[in-house]
Kinemage of the C-alpha trace (Angstrom):
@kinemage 1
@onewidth
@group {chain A} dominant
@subgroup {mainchain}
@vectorlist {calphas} color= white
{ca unk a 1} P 4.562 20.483 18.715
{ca unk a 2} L 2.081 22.164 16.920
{ca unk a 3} L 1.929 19.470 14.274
{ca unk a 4} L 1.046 17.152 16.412
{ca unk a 5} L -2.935 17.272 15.869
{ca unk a 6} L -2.001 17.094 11.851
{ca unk a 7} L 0.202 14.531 12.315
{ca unk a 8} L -1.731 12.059 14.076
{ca unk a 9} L -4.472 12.669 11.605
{ca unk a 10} L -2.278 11.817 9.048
{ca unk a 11} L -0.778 8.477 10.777
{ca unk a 12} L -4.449 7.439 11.273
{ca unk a 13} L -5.912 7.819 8.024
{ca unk a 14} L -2.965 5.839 6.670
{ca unk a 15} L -4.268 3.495 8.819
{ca unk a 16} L -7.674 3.175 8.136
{ca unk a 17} L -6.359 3.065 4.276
{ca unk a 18} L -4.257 0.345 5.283
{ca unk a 19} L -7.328 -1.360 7.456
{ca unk a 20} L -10.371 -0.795 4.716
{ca unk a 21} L -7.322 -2.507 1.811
{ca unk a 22} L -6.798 -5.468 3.790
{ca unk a 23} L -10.508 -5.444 4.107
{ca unk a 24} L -11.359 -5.179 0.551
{ca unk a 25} L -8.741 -8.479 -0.208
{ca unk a 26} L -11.229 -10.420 2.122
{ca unk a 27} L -10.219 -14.102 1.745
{ca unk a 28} L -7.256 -13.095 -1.181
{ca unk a 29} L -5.074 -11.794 1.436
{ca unk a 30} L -1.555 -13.451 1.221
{ca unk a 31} L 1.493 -13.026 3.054
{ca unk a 32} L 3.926 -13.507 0.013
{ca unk a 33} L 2.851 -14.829 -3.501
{ca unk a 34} L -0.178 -17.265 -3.592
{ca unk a 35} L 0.559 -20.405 -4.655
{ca unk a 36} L -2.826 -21.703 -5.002
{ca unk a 37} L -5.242 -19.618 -7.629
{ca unk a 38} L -6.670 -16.343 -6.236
{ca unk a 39} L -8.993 -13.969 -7.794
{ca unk a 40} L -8.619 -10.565 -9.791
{ca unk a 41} L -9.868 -7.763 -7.187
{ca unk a 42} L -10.089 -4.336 -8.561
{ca unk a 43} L -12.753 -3.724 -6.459
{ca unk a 44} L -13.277 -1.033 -3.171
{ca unk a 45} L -10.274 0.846 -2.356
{ca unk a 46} L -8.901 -1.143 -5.579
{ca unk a 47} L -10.060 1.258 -8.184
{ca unk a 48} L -8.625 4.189 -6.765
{ca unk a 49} L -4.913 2.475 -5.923
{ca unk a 50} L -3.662 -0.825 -7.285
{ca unk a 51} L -1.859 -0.712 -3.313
{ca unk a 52} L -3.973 0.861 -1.150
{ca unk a 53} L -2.315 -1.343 1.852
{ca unk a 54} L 0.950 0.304 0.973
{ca unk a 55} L -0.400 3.270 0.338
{ca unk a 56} L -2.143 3.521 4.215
{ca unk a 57} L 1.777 2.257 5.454
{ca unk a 58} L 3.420 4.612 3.569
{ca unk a 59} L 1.139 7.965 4.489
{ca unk a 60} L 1.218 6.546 8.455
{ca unk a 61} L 4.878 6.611 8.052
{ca unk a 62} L 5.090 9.598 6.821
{ca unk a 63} L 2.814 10.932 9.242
{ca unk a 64} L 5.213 9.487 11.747
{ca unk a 65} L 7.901 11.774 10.462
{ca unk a 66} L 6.126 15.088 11.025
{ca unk a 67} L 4.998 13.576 14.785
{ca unk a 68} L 8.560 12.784 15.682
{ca unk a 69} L 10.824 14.459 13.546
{ca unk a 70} L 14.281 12.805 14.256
{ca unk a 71} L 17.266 10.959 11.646
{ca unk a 72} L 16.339 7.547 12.918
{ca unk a 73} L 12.601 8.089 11.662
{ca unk a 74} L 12.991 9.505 8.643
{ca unk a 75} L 15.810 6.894 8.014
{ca unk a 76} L 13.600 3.868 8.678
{ca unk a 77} L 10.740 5.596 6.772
{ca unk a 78} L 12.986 6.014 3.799
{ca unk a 79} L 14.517 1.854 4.111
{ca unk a 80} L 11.122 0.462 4.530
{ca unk a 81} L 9.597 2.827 1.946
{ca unk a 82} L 12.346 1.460 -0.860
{ca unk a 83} L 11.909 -2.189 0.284
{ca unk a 84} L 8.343 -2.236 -0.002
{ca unk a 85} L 8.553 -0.651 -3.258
{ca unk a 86} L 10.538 -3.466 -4.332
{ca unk a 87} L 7.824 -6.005 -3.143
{ca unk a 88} L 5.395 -4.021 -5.015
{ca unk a 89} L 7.492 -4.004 -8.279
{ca unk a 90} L 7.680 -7.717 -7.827
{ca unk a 91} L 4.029 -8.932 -6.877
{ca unk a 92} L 3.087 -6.428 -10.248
{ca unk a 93} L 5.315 -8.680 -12.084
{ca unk a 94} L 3.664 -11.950 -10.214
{ca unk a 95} L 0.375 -10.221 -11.106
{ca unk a 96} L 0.776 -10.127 -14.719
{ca unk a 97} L 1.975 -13.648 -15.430
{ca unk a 98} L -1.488 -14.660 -13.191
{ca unk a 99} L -3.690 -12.062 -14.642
{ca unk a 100} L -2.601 -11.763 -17.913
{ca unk a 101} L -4.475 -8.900 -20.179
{ca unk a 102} L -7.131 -7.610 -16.781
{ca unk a 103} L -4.026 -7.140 -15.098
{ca unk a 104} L -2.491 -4.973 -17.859
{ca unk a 105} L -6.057 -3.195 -18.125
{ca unk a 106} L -6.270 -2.891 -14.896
{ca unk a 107} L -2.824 -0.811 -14.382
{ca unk a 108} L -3.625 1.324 -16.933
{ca unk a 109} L -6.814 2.206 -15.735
{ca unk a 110} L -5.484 2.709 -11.368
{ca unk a 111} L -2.357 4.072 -10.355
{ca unk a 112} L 0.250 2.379 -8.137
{ca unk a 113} L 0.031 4.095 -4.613
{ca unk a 114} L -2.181 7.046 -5.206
């Protein structure tokens, strides 16, 4: 299809997004909440998104959707889209009971996704 070239741009600069977040966490990368103390990072992709992992996911996805535009796509785009919105809402309120006030600075000063 003619978006095809667009498309594929689009799926990998999600990616890189994605990539150059995980990047940016260095050694604070978790899967789940950290039980052990991490520390603050508002830094590189950071202080332009407070989840520029999600962010990458979420543009590759959609990017996915223009590539191959069929029900079962856009379905699982939408799910995985609202469940990792949830995860988001929930590390922001893991976040603030770590972080306390440069947490709350910190969101008012970044946005959530972009």
């Amino acid at each position: 299809p003619r978006a095809a070239p667009f498309a594929a741009i689009v799926v990998a600069v999600g990616l890189v997004v994605a990539g150059v977040g995980i990047r940016n966490l260095g050694s604070a990368i978790r899967v789940g909440l950290p039980d052990e103390p991490t520390e603050f990072n508002g830094r590189g992709l950071y202080r332009l998104s407070r989840n520029p992992i999600y962010a990458g996911i979420f543009l590759s996805m959609i990017g996915s959707c223009v590539l191959v535009p069929a029900w079962f796509n856009f379905a699982s785009t939408a799910i995985a889209m609202v469940l990792h919105h949830r995860i988001v809402l929930a590390e922001e309120q893991f976040l603030a009971a770590r972080f306390g006030q440069a947490w709350h600075d910190y969101r008012g000063q970044v946005r959530r996704y972009i």
